[in-house]
C-alpha positions as CSV (number, residue, x, y, z in Angstrom):
1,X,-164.5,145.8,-26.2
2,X,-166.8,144.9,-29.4
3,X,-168.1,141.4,-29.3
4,X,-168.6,140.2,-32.9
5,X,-172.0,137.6,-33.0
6,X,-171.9,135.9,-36.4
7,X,-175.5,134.0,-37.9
8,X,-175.4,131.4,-39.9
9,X,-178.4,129.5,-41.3
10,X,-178.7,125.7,-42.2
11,X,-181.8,123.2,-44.1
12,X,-183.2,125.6,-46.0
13,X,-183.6,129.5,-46.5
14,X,-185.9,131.3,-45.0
15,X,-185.8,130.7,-41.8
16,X,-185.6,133.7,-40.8
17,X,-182.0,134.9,-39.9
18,X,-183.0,138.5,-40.4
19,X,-185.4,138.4,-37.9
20,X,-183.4,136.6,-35.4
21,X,-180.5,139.0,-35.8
22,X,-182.6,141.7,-35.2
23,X,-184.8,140.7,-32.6
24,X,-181.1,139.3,-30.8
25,X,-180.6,143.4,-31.3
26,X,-183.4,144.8,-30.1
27,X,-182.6,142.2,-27.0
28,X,-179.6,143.5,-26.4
29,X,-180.5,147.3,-26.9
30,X,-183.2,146.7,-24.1
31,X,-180.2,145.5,-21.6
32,X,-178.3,149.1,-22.3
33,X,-176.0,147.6,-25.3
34,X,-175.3,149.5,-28.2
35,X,-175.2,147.6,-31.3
36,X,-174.6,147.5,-34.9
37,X,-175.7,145.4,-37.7
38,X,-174.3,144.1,-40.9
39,X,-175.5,141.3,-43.4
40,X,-173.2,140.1,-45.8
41,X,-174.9,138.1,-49.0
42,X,-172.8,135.6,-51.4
43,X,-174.3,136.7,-54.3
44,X,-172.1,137.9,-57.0
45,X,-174.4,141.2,-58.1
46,X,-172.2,144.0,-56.6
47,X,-175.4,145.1,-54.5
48,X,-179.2,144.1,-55.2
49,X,-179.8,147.6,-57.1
50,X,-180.1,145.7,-60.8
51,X,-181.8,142.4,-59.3
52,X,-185.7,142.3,-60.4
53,X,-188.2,142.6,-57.4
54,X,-189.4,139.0,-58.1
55,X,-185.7,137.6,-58.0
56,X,-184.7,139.3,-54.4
57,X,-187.6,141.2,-52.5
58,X,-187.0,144.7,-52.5
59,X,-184.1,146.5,-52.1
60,X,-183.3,148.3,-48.9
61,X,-182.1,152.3,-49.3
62,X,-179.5,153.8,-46.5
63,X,-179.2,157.5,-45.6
64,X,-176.0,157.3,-47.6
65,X,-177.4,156.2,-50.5
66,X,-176.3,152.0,-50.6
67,X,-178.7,149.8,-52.1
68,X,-178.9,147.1,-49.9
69,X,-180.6,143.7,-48.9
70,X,-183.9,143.8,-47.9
71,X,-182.7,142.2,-44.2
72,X,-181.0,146.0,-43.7
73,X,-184.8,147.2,-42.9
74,X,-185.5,144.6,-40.4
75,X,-182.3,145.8,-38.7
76,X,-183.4,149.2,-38.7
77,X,-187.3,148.6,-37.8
78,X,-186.2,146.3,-34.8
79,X,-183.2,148.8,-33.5
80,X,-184.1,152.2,-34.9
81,X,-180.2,152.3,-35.8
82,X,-179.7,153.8,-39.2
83,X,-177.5,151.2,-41.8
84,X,-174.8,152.5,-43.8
85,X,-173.3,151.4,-46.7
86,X,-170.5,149.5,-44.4
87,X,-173.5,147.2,-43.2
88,X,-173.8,145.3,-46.7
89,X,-171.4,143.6,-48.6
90,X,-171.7,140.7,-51.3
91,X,-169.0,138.4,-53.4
92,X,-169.7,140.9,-56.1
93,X,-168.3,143.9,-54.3
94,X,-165.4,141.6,-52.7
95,X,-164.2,140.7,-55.7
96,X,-164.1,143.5,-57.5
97,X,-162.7,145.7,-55.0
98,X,-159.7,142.9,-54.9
99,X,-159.6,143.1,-58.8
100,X,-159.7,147.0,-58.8
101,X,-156.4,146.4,-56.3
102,X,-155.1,143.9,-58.5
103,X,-155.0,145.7,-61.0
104,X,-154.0,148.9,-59.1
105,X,-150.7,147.4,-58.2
106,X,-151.6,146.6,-55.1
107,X,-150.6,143.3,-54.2
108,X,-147.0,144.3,-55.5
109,X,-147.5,141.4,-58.4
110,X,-148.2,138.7,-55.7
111,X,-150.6,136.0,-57.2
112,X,-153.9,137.0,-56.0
113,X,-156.0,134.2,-54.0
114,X,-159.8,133.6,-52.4
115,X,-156.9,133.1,-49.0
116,X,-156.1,135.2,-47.6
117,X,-157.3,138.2,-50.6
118,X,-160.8,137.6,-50.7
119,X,-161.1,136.6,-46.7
120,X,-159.1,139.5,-46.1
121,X,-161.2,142.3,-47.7
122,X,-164.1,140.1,-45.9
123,X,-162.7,140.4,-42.3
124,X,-162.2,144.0,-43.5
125,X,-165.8,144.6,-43.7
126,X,-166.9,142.9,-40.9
127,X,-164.6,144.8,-38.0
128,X,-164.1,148.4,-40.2
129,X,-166.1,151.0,-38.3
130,X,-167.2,149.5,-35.3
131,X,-164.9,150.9,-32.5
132,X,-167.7,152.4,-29.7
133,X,-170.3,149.3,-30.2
134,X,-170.8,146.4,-27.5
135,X,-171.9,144.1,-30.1
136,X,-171.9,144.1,-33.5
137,X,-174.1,141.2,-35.3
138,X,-173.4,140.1,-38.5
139,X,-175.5,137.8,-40.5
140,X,-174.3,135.5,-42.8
141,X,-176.8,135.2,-46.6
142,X,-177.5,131.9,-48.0
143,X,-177.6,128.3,-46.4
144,X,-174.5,126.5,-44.7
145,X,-173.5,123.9,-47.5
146,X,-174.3,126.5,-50.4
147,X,-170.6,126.7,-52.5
148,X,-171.1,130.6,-52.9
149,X,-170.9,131.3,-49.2
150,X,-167.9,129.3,-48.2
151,X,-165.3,132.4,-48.5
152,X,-167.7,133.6,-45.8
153,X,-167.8,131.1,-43.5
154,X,-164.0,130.9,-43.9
155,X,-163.5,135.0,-43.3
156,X,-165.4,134.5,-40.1
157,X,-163.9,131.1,-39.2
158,X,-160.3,133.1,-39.7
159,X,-162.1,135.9,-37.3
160,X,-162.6,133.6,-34.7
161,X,-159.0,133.2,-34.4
162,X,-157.9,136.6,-34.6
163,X,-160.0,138.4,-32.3
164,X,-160.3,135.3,-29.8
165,X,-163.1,132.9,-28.5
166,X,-164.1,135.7,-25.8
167,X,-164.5,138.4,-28.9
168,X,-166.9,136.1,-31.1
169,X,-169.7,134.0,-31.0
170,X,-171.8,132.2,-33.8
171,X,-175.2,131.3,-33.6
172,X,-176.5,128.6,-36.2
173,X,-180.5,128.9,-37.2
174,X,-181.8,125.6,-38.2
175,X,-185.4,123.8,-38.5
176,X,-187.1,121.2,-36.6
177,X,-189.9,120.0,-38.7
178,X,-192.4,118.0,-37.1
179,X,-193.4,114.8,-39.2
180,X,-197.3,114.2,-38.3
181,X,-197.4,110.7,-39.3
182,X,-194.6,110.3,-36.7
183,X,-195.7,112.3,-34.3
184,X,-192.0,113.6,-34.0
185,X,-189.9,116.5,-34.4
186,X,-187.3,115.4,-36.3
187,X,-183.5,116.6,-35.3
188,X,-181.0,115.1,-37.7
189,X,-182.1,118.1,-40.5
190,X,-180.3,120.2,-37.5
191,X,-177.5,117.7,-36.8
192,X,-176.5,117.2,-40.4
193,X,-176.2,121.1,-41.0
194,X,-174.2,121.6,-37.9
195,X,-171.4,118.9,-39.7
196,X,-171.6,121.1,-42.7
197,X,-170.8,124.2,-40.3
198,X,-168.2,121.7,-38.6
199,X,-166.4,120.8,-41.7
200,X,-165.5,124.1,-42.8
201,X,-164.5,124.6,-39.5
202,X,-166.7,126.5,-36.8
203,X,-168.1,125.5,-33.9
204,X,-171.6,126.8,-33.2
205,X,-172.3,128.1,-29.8
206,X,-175.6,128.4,-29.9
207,X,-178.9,127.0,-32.2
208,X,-181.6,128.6,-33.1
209,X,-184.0,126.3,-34.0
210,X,-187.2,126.9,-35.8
211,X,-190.2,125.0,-35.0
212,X,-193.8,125.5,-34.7
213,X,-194.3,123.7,-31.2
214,X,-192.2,123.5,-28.2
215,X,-189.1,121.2,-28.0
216,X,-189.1,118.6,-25.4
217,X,-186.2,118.4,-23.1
218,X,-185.5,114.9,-24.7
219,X,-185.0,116.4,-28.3
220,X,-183.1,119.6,-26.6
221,X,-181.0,117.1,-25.0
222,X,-180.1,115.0,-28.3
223,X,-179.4,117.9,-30.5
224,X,-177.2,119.4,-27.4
225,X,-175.3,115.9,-27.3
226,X,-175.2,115.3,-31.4
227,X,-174.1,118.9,-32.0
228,X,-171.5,120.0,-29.1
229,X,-173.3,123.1,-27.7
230,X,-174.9,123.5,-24.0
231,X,-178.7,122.6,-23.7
232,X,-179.4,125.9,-22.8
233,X,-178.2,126.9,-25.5
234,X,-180.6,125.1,-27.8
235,X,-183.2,128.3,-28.2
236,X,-186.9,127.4,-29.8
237,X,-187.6,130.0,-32.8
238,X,-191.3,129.3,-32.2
239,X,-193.5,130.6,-34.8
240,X,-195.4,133.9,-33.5
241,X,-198.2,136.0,-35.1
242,X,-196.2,139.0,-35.4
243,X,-192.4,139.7,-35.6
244,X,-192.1,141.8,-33.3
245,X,-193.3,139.5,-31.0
246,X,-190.1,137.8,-31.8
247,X,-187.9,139.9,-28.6
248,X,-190.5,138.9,-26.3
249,X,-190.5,134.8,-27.7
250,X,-186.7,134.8,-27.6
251,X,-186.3,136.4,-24.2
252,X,-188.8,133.7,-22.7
253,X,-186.7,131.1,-24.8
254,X,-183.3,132.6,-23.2
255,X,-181.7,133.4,-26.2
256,X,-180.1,136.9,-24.8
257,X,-179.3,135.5,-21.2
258,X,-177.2,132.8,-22.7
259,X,-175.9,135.4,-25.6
260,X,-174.7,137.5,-22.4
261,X,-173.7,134.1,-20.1
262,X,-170.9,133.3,-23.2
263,X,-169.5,136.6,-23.1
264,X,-169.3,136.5,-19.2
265,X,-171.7,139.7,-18.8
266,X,-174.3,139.9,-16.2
267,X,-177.6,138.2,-17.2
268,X,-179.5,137.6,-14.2
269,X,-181.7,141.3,-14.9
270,X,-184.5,141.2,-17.1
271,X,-184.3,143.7,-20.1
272,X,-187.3,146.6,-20.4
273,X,-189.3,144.7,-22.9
274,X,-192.3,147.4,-22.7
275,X,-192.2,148.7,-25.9
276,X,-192.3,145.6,-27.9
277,X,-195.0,144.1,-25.1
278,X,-197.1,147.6,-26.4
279,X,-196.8,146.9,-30.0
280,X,-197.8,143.7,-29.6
281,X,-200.5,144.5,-27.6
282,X,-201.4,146.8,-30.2
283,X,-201.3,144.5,-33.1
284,X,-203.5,141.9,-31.7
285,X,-206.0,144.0,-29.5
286,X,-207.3,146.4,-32.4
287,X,-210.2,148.7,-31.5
288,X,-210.9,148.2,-35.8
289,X,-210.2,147.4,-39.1
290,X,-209.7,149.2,-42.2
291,X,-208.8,148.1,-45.8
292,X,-205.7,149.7,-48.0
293,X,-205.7,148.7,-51.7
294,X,-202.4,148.7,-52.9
295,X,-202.2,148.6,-56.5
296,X,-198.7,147.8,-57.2
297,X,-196.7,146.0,-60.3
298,X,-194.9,143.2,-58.0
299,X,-197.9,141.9,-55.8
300,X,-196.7,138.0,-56.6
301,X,-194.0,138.5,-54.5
302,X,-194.7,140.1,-51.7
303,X,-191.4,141.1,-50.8
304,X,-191.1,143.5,-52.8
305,X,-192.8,145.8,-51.0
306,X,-192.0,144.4,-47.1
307,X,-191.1,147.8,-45.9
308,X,-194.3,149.1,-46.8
309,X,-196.1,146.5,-45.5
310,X,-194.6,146.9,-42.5
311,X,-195.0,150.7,-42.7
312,X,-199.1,150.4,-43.2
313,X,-198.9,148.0,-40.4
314,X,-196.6,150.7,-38.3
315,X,-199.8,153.2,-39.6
316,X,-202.6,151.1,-37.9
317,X,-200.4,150.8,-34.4
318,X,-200.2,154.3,-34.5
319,X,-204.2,154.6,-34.9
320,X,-204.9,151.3,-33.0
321,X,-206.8,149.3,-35.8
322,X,-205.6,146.4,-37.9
323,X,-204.9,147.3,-41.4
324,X,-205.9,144.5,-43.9
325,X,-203.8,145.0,-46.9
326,X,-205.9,143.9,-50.5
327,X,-202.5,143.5,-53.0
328,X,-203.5,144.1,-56.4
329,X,-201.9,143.9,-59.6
330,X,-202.0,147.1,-61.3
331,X,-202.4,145.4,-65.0
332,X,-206.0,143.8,-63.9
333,X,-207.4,147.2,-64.7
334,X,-206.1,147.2,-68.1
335,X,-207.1,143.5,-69.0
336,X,-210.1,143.2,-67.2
337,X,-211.5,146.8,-66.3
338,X,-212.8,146.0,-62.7
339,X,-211.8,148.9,-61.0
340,X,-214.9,149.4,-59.6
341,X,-215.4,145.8,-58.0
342,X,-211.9,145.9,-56.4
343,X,-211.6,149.4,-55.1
344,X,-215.1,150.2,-54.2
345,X,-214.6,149.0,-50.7
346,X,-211.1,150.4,-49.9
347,X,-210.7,152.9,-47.1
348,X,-207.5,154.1,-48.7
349,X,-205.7,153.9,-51.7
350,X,-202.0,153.3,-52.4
351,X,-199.9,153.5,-55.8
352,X,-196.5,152.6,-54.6
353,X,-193.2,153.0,-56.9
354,X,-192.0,150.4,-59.5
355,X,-189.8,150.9,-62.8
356,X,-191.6,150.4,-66.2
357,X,-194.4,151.2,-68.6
358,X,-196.1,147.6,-67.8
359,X,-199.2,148.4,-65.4
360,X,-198.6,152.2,-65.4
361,X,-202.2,152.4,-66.7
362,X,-203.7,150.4,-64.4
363,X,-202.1,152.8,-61.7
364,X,-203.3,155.8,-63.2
365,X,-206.9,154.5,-63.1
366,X,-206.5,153.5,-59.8
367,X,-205.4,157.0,-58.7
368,X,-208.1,158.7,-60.7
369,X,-210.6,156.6,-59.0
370,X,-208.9,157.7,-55.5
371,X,-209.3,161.4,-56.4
372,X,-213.0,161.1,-58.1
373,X,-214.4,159.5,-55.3
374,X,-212.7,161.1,-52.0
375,X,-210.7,158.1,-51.0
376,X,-208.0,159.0,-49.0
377,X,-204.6,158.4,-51.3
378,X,-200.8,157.9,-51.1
379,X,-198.9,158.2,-53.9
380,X,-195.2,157.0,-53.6
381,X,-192.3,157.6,-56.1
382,X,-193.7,155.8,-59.2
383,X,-197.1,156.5,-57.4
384,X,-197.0,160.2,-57.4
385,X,-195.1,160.6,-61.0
386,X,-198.8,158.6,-61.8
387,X,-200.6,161.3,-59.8
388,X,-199.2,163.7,-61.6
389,X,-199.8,162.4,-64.8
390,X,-203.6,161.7,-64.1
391,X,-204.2,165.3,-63.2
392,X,-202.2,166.8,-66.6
393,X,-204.5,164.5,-68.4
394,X,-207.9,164.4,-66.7
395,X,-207.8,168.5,-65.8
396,X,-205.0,170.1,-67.2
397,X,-206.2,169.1,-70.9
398,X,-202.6,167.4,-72.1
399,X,-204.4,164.2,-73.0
400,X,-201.0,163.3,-74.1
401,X,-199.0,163.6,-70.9
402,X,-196.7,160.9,-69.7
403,X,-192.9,159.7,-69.0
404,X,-190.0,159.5,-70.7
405,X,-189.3,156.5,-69.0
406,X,-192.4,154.4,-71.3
407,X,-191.0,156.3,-74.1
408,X,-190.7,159.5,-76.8
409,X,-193.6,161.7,-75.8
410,X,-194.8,165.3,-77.1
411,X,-195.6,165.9,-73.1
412,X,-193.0,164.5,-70.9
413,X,-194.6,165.5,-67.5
414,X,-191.9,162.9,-66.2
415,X,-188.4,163.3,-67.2
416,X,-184.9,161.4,-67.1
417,X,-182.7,163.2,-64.5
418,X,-179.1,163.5,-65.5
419,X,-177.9,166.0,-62.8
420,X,-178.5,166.7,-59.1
421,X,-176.5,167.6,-56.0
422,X,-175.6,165.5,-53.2
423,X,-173.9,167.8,-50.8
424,X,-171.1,169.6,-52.5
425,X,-170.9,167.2,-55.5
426,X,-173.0,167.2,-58.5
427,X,-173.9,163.8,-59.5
428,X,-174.6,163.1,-63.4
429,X,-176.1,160.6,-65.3
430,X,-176.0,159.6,-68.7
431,X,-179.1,157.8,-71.4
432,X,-178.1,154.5,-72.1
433,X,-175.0,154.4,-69.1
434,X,-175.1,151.6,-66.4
435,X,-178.3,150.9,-64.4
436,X,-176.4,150.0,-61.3
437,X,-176.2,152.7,-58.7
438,X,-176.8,155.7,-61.5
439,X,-180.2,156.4,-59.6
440,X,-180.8,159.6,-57.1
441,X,-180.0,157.3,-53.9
442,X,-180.4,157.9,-50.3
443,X,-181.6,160.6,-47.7
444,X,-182.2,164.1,-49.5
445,X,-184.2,167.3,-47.5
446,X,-186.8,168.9,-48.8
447,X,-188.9,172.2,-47.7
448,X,-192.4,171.8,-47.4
449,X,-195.3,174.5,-48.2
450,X,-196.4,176.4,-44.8
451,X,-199.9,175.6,-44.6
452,X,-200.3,172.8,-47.0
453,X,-201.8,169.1,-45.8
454,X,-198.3,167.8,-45.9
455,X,-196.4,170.3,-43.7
456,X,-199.4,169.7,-41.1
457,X,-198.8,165.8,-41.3
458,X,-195.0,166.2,-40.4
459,X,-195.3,169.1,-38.2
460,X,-192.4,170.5,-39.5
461,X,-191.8,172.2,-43.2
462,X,-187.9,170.8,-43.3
463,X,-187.4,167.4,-43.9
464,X,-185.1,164.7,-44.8
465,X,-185.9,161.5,-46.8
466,X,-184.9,158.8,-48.5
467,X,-184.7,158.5,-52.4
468,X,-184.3,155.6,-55.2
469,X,-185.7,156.9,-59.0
470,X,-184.0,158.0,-62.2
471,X,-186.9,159.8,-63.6
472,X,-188.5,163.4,-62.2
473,X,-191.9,165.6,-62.5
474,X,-191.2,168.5,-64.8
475,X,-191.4,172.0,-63.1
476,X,-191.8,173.4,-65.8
477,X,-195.5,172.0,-66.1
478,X,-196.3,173.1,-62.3
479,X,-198.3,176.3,-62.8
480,X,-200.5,174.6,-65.2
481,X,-200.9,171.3,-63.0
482,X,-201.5,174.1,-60.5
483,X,-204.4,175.5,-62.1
484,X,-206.0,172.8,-61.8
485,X,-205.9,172.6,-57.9
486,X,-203.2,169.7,-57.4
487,X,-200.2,172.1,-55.6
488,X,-196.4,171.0,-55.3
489,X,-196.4,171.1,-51.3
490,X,-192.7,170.0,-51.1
491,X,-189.9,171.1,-53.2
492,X,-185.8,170.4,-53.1
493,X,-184.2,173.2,-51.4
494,X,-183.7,174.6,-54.8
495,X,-186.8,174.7,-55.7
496,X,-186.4,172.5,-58.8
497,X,-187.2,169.1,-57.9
498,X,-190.7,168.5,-57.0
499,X,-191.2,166.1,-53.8
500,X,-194.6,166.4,-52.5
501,X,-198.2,167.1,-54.6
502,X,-201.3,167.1,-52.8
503,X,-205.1,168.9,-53.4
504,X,-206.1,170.7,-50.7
505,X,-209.4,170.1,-51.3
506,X,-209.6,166.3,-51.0
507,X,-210.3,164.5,-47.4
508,X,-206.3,163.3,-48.1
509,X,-204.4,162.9,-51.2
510,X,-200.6,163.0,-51.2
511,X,-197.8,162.1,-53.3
512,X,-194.4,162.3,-52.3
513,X,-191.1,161.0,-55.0
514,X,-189.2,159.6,-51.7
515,X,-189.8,156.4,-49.9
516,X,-191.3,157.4,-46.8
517,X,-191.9,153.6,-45.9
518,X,-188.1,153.1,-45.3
519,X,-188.1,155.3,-41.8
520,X,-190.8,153.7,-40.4
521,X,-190.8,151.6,-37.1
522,X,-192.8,149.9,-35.0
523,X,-192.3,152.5,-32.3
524,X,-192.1,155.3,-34.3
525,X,-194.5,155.0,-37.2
526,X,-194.1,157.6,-40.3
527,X,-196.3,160.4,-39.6
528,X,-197.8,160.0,-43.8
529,X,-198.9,156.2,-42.8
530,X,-200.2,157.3,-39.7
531,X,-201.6,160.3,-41.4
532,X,-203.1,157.7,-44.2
533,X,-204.8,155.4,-42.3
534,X,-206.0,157.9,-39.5
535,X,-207.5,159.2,-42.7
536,X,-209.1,156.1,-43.8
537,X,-210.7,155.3,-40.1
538,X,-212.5,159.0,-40.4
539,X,-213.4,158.0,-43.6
540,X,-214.5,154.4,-42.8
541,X,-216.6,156.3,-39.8
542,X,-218.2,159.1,-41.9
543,X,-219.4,156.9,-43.9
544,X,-221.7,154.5,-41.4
């Protein structure tokens, strides 16, 4: 039987549902469960793909080629279960598959209605594909009380009836802020959002409640009595230095033993916590430090790059030293031509992708000052189309080289693609179509050069990653960008799309068109992060 564990939040966002839901996984996965994730977000964009980095964080790629919320990589870093495009869904896409039914013919010429039409398609989503999983979590977007997520809250209110109490649980994350002048935590934020959750008409089983102290049992016992749920089953979200301590916090807090007591499965057994008691013990017992520039085009938010954050961090487990990340805007080069001051004491350098002329110079500088100077270098997407562009006009003598995608140019090193194959089926674009999903999207494989840096970093000279970019190097330019000594190490099977570029002769510089950052884990870092800053600590030590 699949049990169906539904997470709403309350107060305000960012609590942290993601993280909950995915350290309540990794819980669960540690007592032998199998489990499955899915996050469903009231906003009405179809998916995140169109959404500016500053307006959502980044957005999440599956193997199959969904754009998704960025919440999909906490799932996957936490369970080391790969998402599909079933495990997102947003009004946008609700509605207009309804409408595309509508106008189909569908509904037989019935008048179509948020009940039971939308509801429907959403209970749809929620239970389609999930036959073989113990539990499947589902995480509600947006805050209880927010008009946008209603049809939600009413799909899984609807659930709760149709599958039976037995089948379904929801867990409610709220805050307990603590007022100093007081001296309290405060629990009617909690209590009011729980009437919000009551009047549409669930019943939380469990809180969550974040804090950054301990509740006392008098406070436990008030929200317990105020809000109708056991006190046991009032669970601390205590602030931690890490996520992944979160599985270890939550376990001590008895989150998955009372998870397990609802459903009426043994609970009495602790789970195998070991791995996330190692990365923790890697995170904050560091044998050293080294610093990673990243020169990037979205550094206010920093969101927008969260899965490679966590990747660099997943690189410095793997080499057991703490990686300090120095975020720079890519445009401060161009305005006030301090390269030198700001880069001068990186260990490593890395350009990562983006969509835009604005700060393209900036990353080229940065990535010409990486090569010059022997600073180990990882160009992604965006990154490595820079790369590229650097060498064509620093040593190939096209002074001129650069994208299509900034504009008409005489040297398009960087091109618009309009065709490639996925599988069977060739996929074609169109200048001036829709933006929304028109990009190469999801996992494509790629053969590596035997011999080359890159093949030695895998291990391997197949591969399979993960794509999101409309534009493409030109092969056409790689025997004179080979001249030079930059080689294309990685190719599409075909042999026309470049994927990797490296120079053999620098201590480590690679650039790769995927996003390598979206496989990593905690447990199972990316072998180019952990090649990257393994790279940077021989550096750091060469150079004492």
């Amino acid at each position: 039987m699949t049990r169906f564990v539904f997470i709403t939040g309350g107060v305000v966002s960012s609590l942290g549902k993601g993280i909950a839901s995915a350290a309540l996984a990794a819980l669960l996965q540690a007592r032998g469960y199998k489990v499955r994730m899915r996050k469903l977000d009231p906003y009405l964009n179809v998916d995140p793909g169109t959404m500016s980095p500053y307006q959502h964080g980044e957005v999440f790629i599956t193997d199959d080629g969904a754009e998704t919320d960025l919440d999909l990589g906490h799932y996957e870093r936490f369970t080391g279960v790969h998402a599909s495009r079933a495990d997102n869904t947003t009004t946008g896409r609700i509605y207009s598959d309804v409408i595309a039914r509508e106008r189909r013919g569908d509904y037989l010429g019935g008048t179509v209605q948020v009940i039971p039409h939308i509801t429907d398609a959403i209970k749809d989503v929620v239970v389609s594909a999930t036959d073989g999983y113990d539990f499947v979590l589902v995480e509600i977007g947006g805050t209880v009380g927010d008009i946008e997520s209603l049809p939600f809250l009413e799909a899984i209110r609807q659930l709760r009836n149709d599958l039976g109490h037995n089948q379904t649980m929801c867990i409610h994350l709220t805050l307990l802020p603590y007022i100093p002048a007081a001296g309290e935590l405060k629990t009617k934020p909690t209590q009011h959002s729980v009437k919000e959750l009551q009047n549409v008409g669930i019943q939380p089983q469990m809180l969550l409640c974040r804090s950054d102290r301990p509740i006392p049992a008098t406070e436990r016992g008030k929200i317990a009595n105020f809000c109708n749920v056991r006190p046991e089953a009032v669970i601390a979200a205590l602030d931690v230095d890490t996520i992944y301590a979160c599985p270890i916090s939550y376990h001590n807090e008895g989150m998955d033993q009372e998870v397990l007591r609802y459903f009426g499965l043994p609970f009495e057994s602790r789970p195998d916590l070991s791995r996330w008691e190692k990365i923790v013990k890697a995170i904050r017992e560091p044998h050293g430090e080294v610093r990673v520039a990243v020169v990037g085009k979205y550094t206010a938010l920093l969101d927008s790059y969260k899965s490679l954050a966590e990747a660099l961090l997943h690189g410095g487990i793997a080499n057991n030293v703490r990686v300090k990340l120095d975020w720079i805007e890519s445009e401060e080069f161009e305005k006030n031509g301090d390269l030198e001051k700001r880069l001068k004491d990186a260990d490593a350098i890395l350009v990562p992708g983006g969509f835009g002329e604005r700060g393209a110079e900036g990353k080229i500088q940065a990535v010409k000052y990486a090569r010059e100077h022997n600073i180990p270098f990882l160009g992604i997407c965006f990154g490595m189309q820079m790369a590229v562009i650097e060498c064509a006009r620093s040593l190939a003598g096209l002074p001129k080289a650069s994208s299509t995608e900034f504009g008409p140019t005489d040297e398009p090193l960087v091109g618009l693609m309009t065709e490639w194959a996925r599988g069977d089926e060739l996929m074609r674009r169109r200048e001036g179509g829709d933006l929304g999903g028109t990009m190469r999207l999801g996992a494509f494989p790629a053969k590596l050069k035997p011999g080359s840096r890159v093949a030695e970093v895998y291990g391997q000279t197949e591969i399979r990653e993960r794509h999101r970019h409309r534009w493409e190097v030109n092969v056409h330019y790689r025997d004179q960008l080979e001249k030079t000594g930059m080689i294309f190490s990685g190719m599409s099977p075909d042999g026309v799309l470049p994927e990797v570029v490296e120079y053999p002769d620098h201590p480590w510089f690679i650039g790769v068109q995927y996003h390598p950052e979206l496989l990593s884990k905690p447990f199972d870092p990316h072998p180019l992060f952990a090649g990257l800053i393994g790279a940077a600590v021989r550096q750091k030590e060469e150079t004492r």
